[in-house]
C-alpha positions in Angstrom: 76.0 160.5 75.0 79.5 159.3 75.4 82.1 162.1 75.1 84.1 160.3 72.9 82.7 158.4 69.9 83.8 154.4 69.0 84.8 155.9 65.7 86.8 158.6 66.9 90.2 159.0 66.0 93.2 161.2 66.3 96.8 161.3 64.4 99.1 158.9 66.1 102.2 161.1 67.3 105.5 160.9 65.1 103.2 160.4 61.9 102.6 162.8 59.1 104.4 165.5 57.5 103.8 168.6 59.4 104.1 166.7 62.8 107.7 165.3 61.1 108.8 168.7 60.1 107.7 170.3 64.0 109.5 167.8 65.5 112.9 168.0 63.3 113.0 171.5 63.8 112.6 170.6 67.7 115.4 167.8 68.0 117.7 170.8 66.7 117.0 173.0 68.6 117.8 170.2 71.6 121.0 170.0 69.7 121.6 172.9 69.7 120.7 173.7 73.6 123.1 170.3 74.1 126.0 172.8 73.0 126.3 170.5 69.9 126.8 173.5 67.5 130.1 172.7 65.7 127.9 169.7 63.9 125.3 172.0 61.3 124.1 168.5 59.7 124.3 166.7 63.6 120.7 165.1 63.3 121.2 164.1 59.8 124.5 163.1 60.8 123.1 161.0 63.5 120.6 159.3 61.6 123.0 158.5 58.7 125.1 156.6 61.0 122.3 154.4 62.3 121.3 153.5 58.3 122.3 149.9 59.2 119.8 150.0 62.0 117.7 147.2 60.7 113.7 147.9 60.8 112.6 144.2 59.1 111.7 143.2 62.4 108.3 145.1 61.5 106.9 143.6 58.1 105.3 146.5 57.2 107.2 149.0 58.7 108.2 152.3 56.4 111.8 152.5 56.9 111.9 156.4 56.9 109.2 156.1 59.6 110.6 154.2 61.5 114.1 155.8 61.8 112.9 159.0 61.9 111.2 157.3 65.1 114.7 156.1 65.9 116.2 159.6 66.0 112.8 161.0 67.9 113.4 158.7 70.8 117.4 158.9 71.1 116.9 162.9 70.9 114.0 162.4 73.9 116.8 161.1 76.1 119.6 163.7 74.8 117.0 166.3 76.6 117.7 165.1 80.2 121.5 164.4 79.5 124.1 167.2 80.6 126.4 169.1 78.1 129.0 167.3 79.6 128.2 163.7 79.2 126.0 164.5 75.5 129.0 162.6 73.3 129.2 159.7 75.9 125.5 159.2 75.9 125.8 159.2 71.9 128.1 156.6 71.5 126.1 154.7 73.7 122.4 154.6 71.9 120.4 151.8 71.4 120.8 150.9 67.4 117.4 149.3 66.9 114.2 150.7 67.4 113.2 147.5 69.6 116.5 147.9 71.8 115.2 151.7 72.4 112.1 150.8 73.5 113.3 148.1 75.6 115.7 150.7 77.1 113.0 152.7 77.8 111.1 149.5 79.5 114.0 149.1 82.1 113.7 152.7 82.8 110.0 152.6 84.5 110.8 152.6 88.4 110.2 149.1 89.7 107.4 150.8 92.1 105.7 152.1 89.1 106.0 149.3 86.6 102.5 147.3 87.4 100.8 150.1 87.7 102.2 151.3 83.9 101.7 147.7 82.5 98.1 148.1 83.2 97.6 151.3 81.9 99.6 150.0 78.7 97.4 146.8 78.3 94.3 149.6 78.3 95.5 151.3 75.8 95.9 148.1 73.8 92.7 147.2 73.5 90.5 150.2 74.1 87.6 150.2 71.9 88.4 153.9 71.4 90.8 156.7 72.3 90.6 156.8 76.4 90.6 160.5 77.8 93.3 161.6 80.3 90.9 161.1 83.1 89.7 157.5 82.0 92.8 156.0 82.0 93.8 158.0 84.9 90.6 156.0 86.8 92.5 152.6 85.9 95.0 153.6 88.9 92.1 153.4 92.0 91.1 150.5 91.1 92.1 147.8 93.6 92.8 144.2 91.4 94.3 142.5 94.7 90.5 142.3 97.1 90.2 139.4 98.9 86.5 139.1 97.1 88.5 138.3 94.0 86.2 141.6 92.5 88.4 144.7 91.6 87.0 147.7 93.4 87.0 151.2 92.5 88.8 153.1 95.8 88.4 157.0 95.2 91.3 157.4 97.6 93.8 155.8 94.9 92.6 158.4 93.0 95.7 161.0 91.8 94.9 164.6 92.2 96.9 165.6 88.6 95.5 163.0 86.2 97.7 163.7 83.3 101.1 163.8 85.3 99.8 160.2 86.9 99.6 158.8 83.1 102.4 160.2 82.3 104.7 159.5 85.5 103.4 155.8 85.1 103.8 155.4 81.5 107.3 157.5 80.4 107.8 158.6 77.0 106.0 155.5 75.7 102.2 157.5 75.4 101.5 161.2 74.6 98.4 163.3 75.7 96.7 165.1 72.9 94.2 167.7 72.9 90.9 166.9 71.0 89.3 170.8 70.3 85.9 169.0 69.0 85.6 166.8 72.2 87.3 170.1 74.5 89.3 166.9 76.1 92.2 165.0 75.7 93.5 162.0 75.0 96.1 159.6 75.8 97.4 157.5 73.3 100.6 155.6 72.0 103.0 158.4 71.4 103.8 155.8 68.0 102.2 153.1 65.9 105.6 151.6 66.3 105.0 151.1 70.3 102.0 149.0 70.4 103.3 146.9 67.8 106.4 146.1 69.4 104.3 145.9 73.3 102.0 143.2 71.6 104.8 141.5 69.7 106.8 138.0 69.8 109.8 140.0 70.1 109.1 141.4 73.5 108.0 137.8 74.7 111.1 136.5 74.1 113.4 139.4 75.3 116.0 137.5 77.7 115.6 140.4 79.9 113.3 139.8 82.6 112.2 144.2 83.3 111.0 144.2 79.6 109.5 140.5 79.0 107.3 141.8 82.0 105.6 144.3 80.0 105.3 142.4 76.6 101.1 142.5 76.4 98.9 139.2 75.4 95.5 140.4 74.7 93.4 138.2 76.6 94.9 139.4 79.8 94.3 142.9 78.4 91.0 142.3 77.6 90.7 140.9 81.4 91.8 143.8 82.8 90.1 146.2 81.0 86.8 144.2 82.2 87.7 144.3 85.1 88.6 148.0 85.6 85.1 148.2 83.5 83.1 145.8 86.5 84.6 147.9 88.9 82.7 150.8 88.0 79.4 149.7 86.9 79.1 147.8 90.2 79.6 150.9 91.9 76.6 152.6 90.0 72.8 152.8 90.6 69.4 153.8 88.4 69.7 157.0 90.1 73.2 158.1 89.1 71.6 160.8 86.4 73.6 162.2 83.5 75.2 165.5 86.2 76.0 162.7 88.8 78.3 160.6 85.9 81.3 162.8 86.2 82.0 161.3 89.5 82.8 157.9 87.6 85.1 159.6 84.7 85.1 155.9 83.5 81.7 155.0 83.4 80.6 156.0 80.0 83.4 154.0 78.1 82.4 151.0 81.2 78.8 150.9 80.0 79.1 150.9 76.2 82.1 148.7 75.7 82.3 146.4 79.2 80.8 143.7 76.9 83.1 143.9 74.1 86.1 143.4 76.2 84.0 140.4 78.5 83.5 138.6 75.0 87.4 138.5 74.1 88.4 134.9 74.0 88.1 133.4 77.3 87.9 136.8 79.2 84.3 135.9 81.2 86.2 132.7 82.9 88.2 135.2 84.4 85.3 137.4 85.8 82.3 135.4 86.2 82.0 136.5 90.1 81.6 140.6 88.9 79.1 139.3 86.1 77.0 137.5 88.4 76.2 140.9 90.2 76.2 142.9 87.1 73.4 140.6 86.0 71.6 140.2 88.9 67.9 141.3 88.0 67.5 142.1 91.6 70.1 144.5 92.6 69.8 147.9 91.2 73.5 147.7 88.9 72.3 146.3 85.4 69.8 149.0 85.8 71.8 151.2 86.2 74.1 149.6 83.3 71.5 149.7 80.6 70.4 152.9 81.8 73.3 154.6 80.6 74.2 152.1 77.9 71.0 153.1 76.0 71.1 157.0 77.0 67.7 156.8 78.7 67.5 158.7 82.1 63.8 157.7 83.6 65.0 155.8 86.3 62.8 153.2 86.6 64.5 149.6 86.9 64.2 147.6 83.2 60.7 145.6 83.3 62.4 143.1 81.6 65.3 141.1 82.6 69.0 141.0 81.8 68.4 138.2 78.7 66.3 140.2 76.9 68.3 143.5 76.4 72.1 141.4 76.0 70.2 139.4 73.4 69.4 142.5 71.3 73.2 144.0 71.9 74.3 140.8 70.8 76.8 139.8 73.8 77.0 136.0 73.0 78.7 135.0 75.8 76.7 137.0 79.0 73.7 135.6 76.9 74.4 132.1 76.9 75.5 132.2 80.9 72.4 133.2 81.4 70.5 130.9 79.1 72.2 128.7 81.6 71.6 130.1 84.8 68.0 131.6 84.0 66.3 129.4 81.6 62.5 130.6 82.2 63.7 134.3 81.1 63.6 132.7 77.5 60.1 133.9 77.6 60.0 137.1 79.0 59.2 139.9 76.7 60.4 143.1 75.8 59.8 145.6 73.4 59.6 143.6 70.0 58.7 140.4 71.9 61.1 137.6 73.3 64.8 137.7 73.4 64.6 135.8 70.0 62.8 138.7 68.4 65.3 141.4 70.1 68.7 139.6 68.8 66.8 139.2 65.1 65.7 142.8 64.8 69.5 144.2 65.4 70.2 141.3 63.2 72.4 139.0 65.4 72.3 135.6 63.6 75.0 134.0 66.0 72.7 135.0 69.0 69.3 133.8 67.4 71.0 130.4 66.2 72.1 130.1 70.0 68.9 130.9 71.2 66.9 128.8 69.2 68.8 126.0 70.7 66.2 126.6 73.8 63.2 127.6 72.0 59.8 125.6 72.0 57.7 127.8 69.9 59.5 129.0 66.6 56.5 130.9 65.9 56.4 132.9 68.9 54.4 136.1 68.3 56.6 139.9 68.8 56.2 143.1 67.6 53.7 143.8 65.5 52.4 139.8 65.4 55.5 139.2 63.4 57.5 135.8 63.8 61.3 135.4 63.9 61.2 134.5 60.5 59.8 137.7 59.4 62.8 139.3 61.2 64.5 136.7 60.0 64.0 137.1 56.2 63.7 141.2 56.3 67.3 141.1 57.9 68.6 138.8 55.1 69.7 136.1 57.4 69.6 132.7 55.6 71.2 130.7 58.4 68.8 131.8 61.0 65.7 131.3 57.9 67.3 127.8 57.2 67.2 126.8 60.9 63.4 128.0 61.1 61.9 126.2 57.8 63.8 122.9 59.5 62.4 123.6 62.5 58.7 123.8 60.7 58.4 127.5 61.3 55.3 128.8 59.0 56.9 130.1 55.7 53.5 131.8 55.0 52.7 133.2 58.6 51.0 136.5 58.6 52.0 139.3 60.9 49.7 142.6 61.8 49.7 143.9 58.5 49.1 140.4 56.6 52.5 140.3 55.3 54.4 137.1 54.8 58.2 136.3 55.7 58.7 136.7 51.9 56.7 140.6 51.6 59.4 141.1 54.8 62.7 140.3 52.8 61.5 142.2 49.5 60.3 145.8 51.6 62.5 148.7 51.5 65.1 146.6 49.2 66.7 150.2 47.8 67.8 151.1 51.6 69.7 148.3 52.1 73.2 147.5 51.2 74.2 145.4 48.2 75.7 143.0 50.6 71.8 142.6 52.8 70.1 143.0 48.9 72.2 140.1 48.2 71.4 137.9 51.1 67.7 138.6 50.8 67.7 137.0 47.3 69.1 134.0 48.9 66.3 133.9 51.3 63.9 134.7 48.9 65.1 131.6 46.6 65.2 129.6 50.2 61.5 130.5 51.1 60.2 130.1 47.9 61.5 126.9 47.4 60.2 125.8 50.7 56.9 126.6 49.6 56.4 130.2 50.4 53.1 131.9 48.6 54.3 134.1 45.6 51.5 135.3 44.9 50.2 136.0 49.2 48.3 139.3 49.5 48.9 141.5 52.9 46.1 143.5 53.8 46.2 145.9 51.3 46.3 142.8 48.9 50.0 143.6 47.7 52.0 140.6 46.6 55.9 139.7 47.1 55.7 141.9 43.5 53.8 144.5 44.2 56.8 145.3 47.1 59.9 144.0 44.3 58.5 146.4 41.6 57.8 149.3 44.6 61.4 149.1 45.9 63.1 148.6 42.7 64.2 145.1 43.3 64.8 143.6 39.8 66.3 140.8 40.5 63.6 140.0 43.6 61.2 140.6 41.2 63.0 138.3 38.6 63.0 135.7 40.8 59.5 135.8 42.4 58.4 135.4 38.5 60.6 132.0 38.2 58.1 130.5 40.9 54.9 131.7 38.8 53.8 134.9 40.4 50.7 136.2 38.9 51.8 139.6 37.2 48.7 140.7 37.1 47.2 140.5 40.7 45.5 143.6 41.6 45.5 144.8 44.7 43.0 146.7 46.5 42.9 150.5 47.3 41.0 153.5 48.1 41.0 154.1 44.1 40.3 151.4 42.9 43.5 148.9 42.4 46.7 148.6 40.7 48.0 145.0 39.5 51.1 143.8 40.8 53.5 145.4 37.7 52.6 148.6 38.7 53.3 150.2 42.3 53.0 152.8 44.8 55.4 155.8 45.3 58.5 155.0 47.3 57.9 157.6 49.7 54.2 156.8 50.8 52.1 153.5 51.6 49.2 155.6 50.6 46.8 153.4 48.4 47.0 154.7 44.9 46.1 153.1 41.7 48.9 151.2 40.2 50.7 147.8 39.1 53.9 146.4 39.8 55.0 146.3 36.0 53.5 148.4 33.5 53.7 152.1 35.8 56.4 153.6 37.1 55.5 156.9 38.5 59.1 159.1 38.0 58.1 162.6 39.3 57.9 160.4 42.8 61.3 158.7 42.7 64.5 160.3 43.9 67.9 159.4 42.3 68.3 158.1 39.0 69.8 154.5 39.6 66.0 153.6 41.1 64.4 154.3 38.1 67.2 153.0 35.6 66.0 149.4 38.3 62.1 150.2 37.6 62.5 150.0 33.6 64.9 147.0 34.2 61.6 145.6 36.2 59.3 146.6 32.8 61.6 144.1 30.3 61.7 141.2 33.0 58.1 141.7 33.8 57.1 141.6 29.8 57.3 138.0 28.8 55.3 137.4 31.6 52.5 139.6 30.5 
């Protein structure tokens, strides 16, 4: 498991209340150690006298956030100043927030500053907060081989990780201890900084030792890929979960390479890397998806590269290798071709795209189930459209003799209201496209049966529009229930009921579901 989760998130430094107050209570105290004593009110004082300072450069900005940033920063260079020159260095502070962080630019040694850019662009776009020793692994990684592929060169390596961050990066990032994690992180040491790093403002400075650093985010993106490349290239199937603290990077490389490769135009950039990544006969995307998936058995993928990047939904690796290896459109994984992958994590874009090159829309997966199954049970009504025009079966069957229309009405109280709401519009789609209200699976349920089981009111609403017989029975171990009344939400157990006219309550969780079964009784009885 990665040690740090995508979602994981830590206060940014300067922000908050209690971080305000510890901080205030710091900066006088570096007054005070400054021999500034005869001033009680001297931060206040120092503040009020910047109240001009003008902070509509950021739209959104909170002007007591940002000069109490202001103040932070100006009392971060008081610290290295002697007694003596304290009043000069006062009269002498940047007055806007942008001027102090472009002050603070100019200060990064000239034998340091690509080095810090990079490690500045990471932290731009990092999916999530990079530990010390992640970011740290951004500095041995060669970008200037002849190959035109960054490599990973252990001897670039710095022995004190933190203090290379640090050294590289000035007063611009802070490292913070995360207790849950028992790690730390580095991150901007203010909202304030990657706003301003990303910004116009900075791309336009007339100084040339702060324009340098101002940070576009496709060239971010590129070198976070590449620093990403570097590592998974140097990894193989038998790396094991022990050996992966010899790559600190490797864990953030294998989950999020992909999101950084699809920004923009980033693959142009790296397309040499990729084509050994995803080369199905070198050991590396083995040893990718081995640790991208969490599954140690080391044995290399019996399925190639297509397959797996079509059900993580990576729309640009997937179409180079459409492209490169058309025949792998074919080859099947665990729930069937790579169309049937990308539908079951419910990738629309990467379906559409891949039934650009696809003969067979009814190609067989998982459970005999066709992507329009997956299709409709998903809610997707682009992908469904593109199928029925296409002359995919609307009444296909799959291993349990349920249609694409049984798919999109099954477990309808899990879903969100969002997916309920797209079903209904592939339910309308399929039915008026011909789809079989009234098709029985092989326990002879109907559409209805599964609306009035999952509580779907509208679902079943609609399927009685199109003239679904309200009392089909279906067939069970006791005897049959017709379609108003239905089985027990938790079981698929046969018992004797019909979609309408029972709703068995001692058997149904949470009151909203059975508020939705009642709703289903007055629909269903001007039908009866």
């Amino acid at each position: 498991m990665d040690p740090i989760a995508s979602d994981s998130t830590t206060e940014p430094v300067g922000s908050g209340d209690s971080t305000r107050r510890v901080a205030y209570a710091d900066m006088l105290d570096t007054l005070q150690d400054l021999s500034i004593t005869e001033e009680p009110e001297a931060l206040q004082t120092l503040a009020e006298e910047h109240d001009h300072v003008d902070y509509a450069d950021v739209s959104s900005a909170d002007d007591n956030e940002y000069r109490f940033r202001w103040v932070f920063c100006q009392l971060e260079t008081l610290r290295h100043c002697l007694p003596a020159s304290v009043r000069r260095i006062l009269a002498e502070l940047p007055e806007t927030l942008d001027a102090t962080y472009e002050r603070i630019l100019q200060e990064i040694p000239k034998s340091n500053q690509v080095h810090a850019h990079r490690l500045l662009q990471c932290l731009t776009v990092a999916v999530r907060p990079l530990r010390v020793e992640e970011l740290a692994e951004i500095l041995a990684v060669d970008f200037s081989t002849s190959e035109g592929i960054p490599k990973l060169n252990e001897a670039l390596r710095w022995e004190d990780q933190e203090q290379a961050v640090l050294s590289a990066c000035s007063s611009l990032v802070a490292v913070i201890g995360v207790e849950s994690q028992n790690s730390s992180v580095v991150q901007f040491s203010h909202f304030s900084v990657k706003e301003f790093l990303t910004s116009d403002r900075l791309a336009t400075s007339k100084v040339d030792a702060t324009r340098y650093h101002h940070i576009p985010l496709e060239p971010a993106h590129t070198i976070m890929a590449q620093a990403c490349l570097s590592v998974l290239l140097r990894l193989d199937p038998h790396i094991g979960r022990a050996s992966m603290k010899v790559f600190p990077l490797a864990w953030y490389a294998a989950k999020h390479f992909g999101d950084h490769a699809e920004f923009g135009s980033v693959l142009s950039h790296i397309w040499d890397g990729v084509d050994d990544l995803l080369d199905a006969d070198k050991s590396h995307f083995a040893a990718w998806f081995q640790i991208y998936q969490d599954h140690w058995d080391h044995e290399h993928p019996d399925v190639t590269p297509l397959y797996y990047l079509s059900e993580c939904g990576y729309r640009g690796l997937v179409d180079y290798l459409i492209s490169k290896h058309p025949g792998d459109m074919n080859v099947r994984g665990y729930y069937g071709a790579p169309l049937h992958g990308a539908l079951e994590a419910g990738h629309a874009d990467i379906a559409q795209l891949l039934l650009i090159h696809c003969v067979d829309v009814d190609v067989r997966g998982y459970e005999v189930r066709t992507p329009l199954h997956l299709a409709a049970g998903h809610g997707l009504l682009g992908v469904t459209r593109t199928l029925v025009e296409r002359n995919a079966d609307v009444n296909a069957r799959d291993l349990s003799g349920s249609t694409p229309l049984h798919r999109a009405m099954d477990w309808w109280y899990e879903q969100s209201e969002r997916t309920q709401a797209c079903r209904l519009d592939v339910v309308q789609f399929l039915l008026e496209h011909g789809a079989d209200p009234d098709a029985k699976d092989s326990h002879r349920w109907t559409p209805l049966h599964e609306a009035s089981n999952y509580g779907s009111a509208k679902g079943a609403e609609l399927i009685l529009e199109y003239g679904a017989n309200i009392h089909a029975r279906n067939e069970t171990f006791h005897g049959g229930h017709s379609a108003v009344r239905s089985r027990t939400v938790n079981s698929r157990t046969p018992t004797r009921s019909s979609p309408i006219l029972y709703c068995p309550p001692t058997h149904i969780t949470g009151s909203g579901r059975l508020v939705k079964r009642f709703v289903i009784w007055s629909i269903a009885l001007p039908h009866l």
